[in-house]
N, C-alpha and C positions, 0 to 999 in steps of 0.2 A: 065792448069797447073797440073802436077802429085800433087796428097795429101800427104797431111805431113804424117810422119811417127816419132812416136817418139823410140828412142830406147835407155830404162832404162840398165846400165851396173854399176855394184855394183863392185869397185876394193878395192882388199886388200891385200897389200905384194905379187903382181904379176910380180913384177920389169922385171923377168929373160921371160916373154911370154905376156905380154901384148901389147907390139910391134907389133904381129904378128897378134893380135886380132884387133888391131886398124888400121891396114893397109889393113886386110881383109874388113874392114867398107870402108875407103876409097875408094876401088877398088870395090864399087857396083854399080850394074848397076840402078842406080833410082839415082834422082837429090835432091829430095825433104828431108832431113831427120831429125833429130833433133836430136842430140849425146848427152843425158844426165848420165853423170859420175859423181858417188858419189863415193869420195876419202874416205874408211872405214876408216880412220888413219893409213895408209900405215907407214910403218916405213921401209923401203927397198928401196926406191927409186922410188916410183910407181910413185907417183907424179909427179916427175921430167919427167916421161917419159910423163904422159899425158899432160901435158906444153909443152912439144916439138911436141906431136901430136895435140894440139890444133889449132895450125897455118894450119897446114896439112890438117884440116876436114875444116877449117873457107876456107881454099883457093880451095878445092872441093865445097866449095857451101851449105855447111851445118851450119845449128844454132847450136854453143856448146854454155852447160851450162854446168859447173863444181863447183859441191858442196864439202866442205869438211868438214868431221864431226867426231868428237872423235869415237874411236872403238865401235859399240853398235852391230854388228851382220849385217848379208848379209839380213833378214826381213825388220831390220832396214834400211838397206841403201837402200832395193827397195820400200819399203812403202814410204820413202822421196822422191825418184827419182818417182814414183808415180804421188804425188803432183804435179809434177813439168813439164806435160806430155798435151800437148796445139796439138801434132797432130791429124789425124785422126783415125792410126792404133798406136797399141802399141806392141812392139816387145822388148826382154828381153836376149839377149844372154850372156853368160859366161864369164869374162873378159879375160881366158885364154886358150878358145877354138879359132874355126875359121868358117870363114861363106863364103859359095859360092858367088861368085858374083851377081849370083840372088837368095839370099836370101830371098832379101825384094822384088824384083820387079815380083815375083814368087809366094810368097803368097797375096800382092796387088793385082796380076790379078788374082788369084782367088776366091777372096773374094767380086770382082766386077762384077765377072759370075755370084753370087748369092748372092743378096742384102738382104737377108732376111736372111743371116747366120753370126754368128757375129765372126766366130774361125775357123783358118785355121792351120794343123800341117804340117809340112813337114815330111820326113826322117833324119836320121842322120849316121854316122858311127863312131864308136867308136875305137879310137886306144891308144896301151901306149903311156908312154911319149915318145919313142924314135921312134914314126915311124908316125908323128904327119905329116899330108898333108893336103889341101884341097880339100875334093870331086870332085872327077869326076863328070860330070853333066851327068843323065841319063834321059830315055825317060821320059816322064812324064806323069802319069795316074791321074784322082780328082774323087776320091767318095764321095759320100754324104751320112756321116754315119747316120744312124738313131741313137737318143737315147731315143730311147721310152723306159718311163718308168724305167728311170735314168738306161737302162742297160750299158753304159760306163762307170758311174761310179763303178759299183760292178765291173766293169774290173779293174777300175785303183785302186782299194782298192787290191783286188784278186793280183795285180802286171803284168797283164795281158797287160798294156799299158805302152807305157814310161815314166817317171816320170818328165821328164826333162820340165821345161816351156821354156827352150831358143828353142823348135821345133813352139813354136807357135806364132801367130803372130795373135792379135784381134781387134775392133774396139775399138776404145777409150770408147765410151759411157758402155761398160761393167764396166768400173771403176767405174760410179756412179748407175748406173742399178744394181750392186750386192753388192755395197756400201763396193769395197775391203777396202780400205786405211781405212773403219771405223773398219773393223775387222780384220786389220791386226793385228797376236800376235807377240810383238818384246820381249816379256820375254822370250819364248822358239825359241830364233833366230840361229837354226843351220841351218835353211832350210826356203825357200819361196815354196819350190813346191806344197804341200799341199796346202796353201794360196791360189792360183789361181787356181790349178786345179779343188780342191773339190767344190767351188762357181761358177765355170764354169760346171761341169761335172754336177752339181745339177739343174742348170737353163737351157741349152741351150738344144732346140729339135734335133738338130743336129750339127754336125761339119764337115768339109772340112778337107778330106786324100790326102794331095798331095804327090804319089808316085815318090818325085825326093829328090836326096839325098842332101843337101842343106846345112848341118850343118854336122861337124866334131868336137865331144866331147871328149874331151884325158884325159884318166887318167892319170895321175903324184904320183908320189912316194910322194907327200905334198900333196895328195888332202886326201879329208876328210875318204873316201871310204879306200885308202891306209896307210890314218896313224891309221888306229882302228886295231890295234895289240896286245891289251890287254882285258880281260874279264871285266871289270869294264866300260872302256870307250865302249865297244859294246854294253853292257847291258843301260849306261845310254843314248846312242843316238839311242837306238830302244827302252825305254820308253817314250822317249821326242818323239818321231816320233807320236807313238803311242797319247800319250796327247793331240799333234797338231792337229790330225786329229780327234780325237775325239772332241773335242773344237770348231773347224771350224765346222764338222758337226753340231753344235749344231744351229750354228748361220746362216744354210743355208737350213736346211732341218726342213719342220715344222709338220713331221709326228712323234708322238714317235715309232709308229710301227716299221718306217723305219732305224729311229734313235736305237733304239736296235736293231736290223738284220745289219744295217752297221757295230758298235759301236762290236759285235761278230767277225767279219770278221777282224777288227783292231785288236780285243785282236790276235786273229788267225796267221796273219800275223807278229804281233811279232816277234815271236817266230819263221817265216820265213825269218825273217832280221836277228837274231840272228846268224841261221844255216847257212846260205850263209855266215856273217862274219869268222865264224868261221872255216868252209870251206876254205875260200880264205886264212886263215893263220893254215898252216897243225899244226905249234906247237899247236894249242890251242885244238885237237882234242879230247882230254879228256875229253872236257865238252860237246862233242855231245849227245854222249846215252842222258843223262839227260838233254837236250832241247828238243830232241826228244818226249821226256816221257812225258815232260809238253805239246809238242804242242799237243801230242794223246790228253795230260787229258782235254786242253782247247777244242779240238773238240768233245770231246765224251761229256762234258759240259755243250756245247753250243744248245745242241738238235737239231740241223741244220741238220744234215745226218738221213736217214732211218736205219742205223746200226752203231754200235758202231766199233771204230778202236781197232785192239788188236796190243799193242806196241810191240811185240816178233815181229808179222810178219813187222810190219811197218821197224823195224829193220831190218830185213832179205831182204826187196826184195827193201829197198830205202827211206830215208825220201825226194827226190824228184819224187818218181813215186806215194809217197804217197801224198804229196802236191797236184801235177798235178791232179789225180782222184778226189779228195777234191774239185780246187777250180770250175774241170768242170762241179761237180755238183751244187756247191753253183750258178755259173753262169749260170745251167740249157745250158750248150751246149756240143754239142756234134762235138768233131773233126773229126768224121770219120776215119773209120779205113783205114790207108794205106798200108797196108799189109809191113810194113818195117822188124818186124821179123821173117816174110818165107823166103823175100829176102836175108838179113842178114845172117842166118842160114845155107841156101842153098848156098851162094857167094862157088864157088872152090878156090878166090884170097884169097888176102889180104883182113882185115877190119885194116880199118884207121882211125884213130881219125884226124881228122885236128883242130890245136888250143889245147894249154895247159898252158892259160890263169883261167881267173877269171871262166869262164863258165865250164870248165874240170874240176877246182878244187870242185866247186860245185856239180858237175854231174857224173864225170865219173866213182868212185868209186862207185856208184848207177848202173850203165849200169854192172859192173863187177861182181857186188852182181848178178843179173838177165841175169849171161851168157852172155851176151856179152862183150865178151874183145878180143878188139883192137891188131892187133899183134901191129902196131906202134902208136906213136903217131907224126904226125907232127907238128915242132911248127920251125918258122923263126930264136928263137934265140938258138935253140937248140945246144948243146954242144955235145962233145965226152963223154959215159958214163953219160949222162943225163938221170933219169929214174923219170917216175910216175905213183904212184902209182904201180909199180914195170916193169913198159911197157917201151921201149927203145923210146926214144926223137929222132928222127932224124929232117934234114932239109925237106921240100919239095921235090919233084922228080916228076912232073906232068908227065913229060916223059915217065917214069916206071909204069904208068899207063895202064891197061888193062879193057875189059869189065867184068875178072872173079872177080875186084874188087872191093869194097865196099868203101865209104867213106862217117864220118859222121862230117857234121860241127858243133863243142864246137864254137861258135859265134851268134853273134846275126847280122843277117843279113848285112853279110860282101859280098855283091854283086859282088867284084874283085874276092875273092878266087872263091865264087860259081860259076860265069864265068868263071875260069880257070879249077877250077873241071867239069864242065857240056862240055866244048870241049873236052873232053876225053869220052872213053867209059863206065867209070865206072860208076855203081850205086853210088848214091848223094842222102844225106837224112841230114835233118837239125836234130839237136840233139831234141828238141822240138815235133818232130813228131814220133820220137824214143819212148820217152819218153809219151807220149799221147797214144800209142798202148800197151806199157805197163804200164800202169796204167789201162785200159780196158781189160788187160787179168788179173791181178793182185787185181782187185777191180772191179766186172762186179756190184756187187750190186749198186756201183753208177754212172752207165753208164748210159745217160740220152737221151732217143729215138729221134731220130732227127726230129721226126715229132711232136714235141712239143713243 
């Protein structure tokens, strides 16, 4: 008989997509599951939908439990849903995302290739709310990350890893192995991901990368990420961030050493959640310079780096080429140089931004500072006389594609467009490796030899 799998789903005022999240549960390929749903106090109709999906999962074959509890926060309702959790795997997805069909039976079977590993991630892919699908299934590769010497978590601190717990999928016995539900914090309950990842990232020797894309995360115009449009409410959910994870680390890591070398990197990143907010909403740009300033003065502070950062230049050449150099040395790695700005420089075509989403807004005024600028930009919902950052928005044209041309993906590993760009002759470069080459021309003092 396949093993239970439990999977914790925290719903709150999801009425208008939770449908589509519970039909994806449905439609999986594993028999064995256990759908446990904590109603937050839904006041939209959420509930009523998960009563009509209740019959739906009990008639696939599945144990539902369905909790419902006054509004106390998404900590809250997965800490209770926690409890509540009798499989053998535990898995946590998003009440109003979507899951491949072999979500579960995908990371199951690789967590039974290796018995002795308790955490398996998948892929995800990330779209708005209006172009919202379920993954494609693609080949599937399983590494076995090492994390010697807790270096995955200085990644997922650094922002180096994805933050999301609904990619992962663990054995049950981690629940009482790192004794979450005892430290779980429900006072600062805007978030669980901190909560699992840092008590995982802290203990486990390794973890299982399954490269298949399995999970589909959508932003929406109501999600948390989308409604921080104001300087007050950004400032206080990247302090709270900040507190959580300072907090957890305390209760999982028993080094002070390491505990102040993390506890540096949290203040650091701040001021990194900060500047991507403020980024993604162009009104608020006035209060860049001086987040900037602060995150120099928090690293020059922190006595972390071999040299000190001067805020004029940080200014001038990018506060993300300035990050990128920062965290690949705090991570001691080195990305290798891909020679993308001879390419780029030399291209006779076009350079192409593909993507003028969250990641461009972020990014690409940085790439513009440091000479490289796009003649277009492509973005799917692009309009007539759409501009950014003063660059012309058009649609896609893969057709119009040539080898003299350049394209660089603003995404985070969106595998359809890169497959659509790589059948073409053009040079293809992810904006990340862009950005890694110059922050190595930009900041050589903290280039960090690859043989170390």
């Amino acid at each position: 008989m396949q093993p239970k799998v439990s999977m914790v789903i925290s719903c709150y005022n999801k009425v208008k997509y939770i449908s589509d999240m519970l039909d994806s549960v449905v439609n999986q390929k594993w028999d064995n599951i256990e759908v446990i749903l904590i109603n937050d106090g839904s006041s939209d109709g959420t509930r009523d939908v998960i009563s009509r999906y209740a019959e739906k999962l009990t008639s696939r074959g599945y144990q539902v439990i369905i909790v419902d509890q006054e509004n106390q926060g998404v900590a809250a309702a997965v800490r209770n849903g926690l409890k509540l959790v009798t499989g053998e795997f535990v898995c946590m997805p998003d009440c109003d995302d979507l899951l491949h069909e072999e979500y579960v039976s995908s990371m199951v079977n690789a967590l039974d290739q290796f018995p002795d590993v308790n955490c398996v991630v998948c892929d995800e892919v990330r779209n708005r709310w209006d172009a919202g699908f379920a993954p494609n299934i693609n080949n599937s590769e399983m590494t076995l990350v090492s994390n010697h010497d807790q270096n995955l978590l200085t990644k997922y601190l650094m922002k180096k890893l994805t933050t999301s717990v609904a990619v992962i999928l663990f054995r049950a016995s981690l629940i009482t192995k790192l004794r979450l539900i005892d430290h779980f914090i429900i006072q600062l309950s805007n978030t669980q991901e901190e909560q699992l990842w840092l008590p995982i990232l802290a203990s486990e020797s390794s973890i299982i990368y399954l490269r298949k894309t399995l999970y589909t995360y959508i932003v929406r115009k109501d999600s948390i990420i989308t409604s921080q449009t104001d300087m007050k409410t950004i400032y206080q959910y990247a302090e709270t961030r900040c507190q959580l994870s300072q907090n957890m680390l305390r209760s999982c890591i028993d080094s002070s050493e390491k505990i102040d070398f993390y506890s540096k990197i949290i203040s650091l990143n701040k001021y990194e959640l900060i500047l991507r907010r403020i980024r993604r909403n162009l009104h608020l740009k006035s209060y860049e310079k001086y987040n900037i300033d602060q995150y120099v003065k928090a690293v020059n502070d922190s006595d972390l780096l071999p040299s000190k950062l001067n805020e004029k230049f940080v200014e001038k050449v990018g506060f993300s080429v300035a990050f990128y150099a920062v965290s690949n040395y705090l991570m001691s790695y080195s990305p290798g140089k891909k020679d993308t700005l001879t390419v780029i420089h030399k291209a006779k075509g076009r350079l192409i931004a593909y993507g003028a989403g969250f990641v461009a807004k972020s990014t690409l005024e940085d790439f513009i500072k440091c000479s490289i600028i796009p003649n277009e930009v492509w973005d799917i919902k692009a309009k007539q006389d759409d501009h950014l950052f003063g660059i012309r928005l058009v649609k896609p044209d893969f057709d119009s594609l040539t080898k003299d041309d350049t394209a660089i993906i603003f995404m985070y590993g969106n595998k359809d467009v890169e497959f659509k760009l790589r059948e073409t002759e053009c040079n293809v470069f992810y904006f990340q490796d862009v950005i890694n080459d110059l922050s190595a021309k930009y900041f050589p003092e903290l280039i960090v030899s690859s043989d170390e």
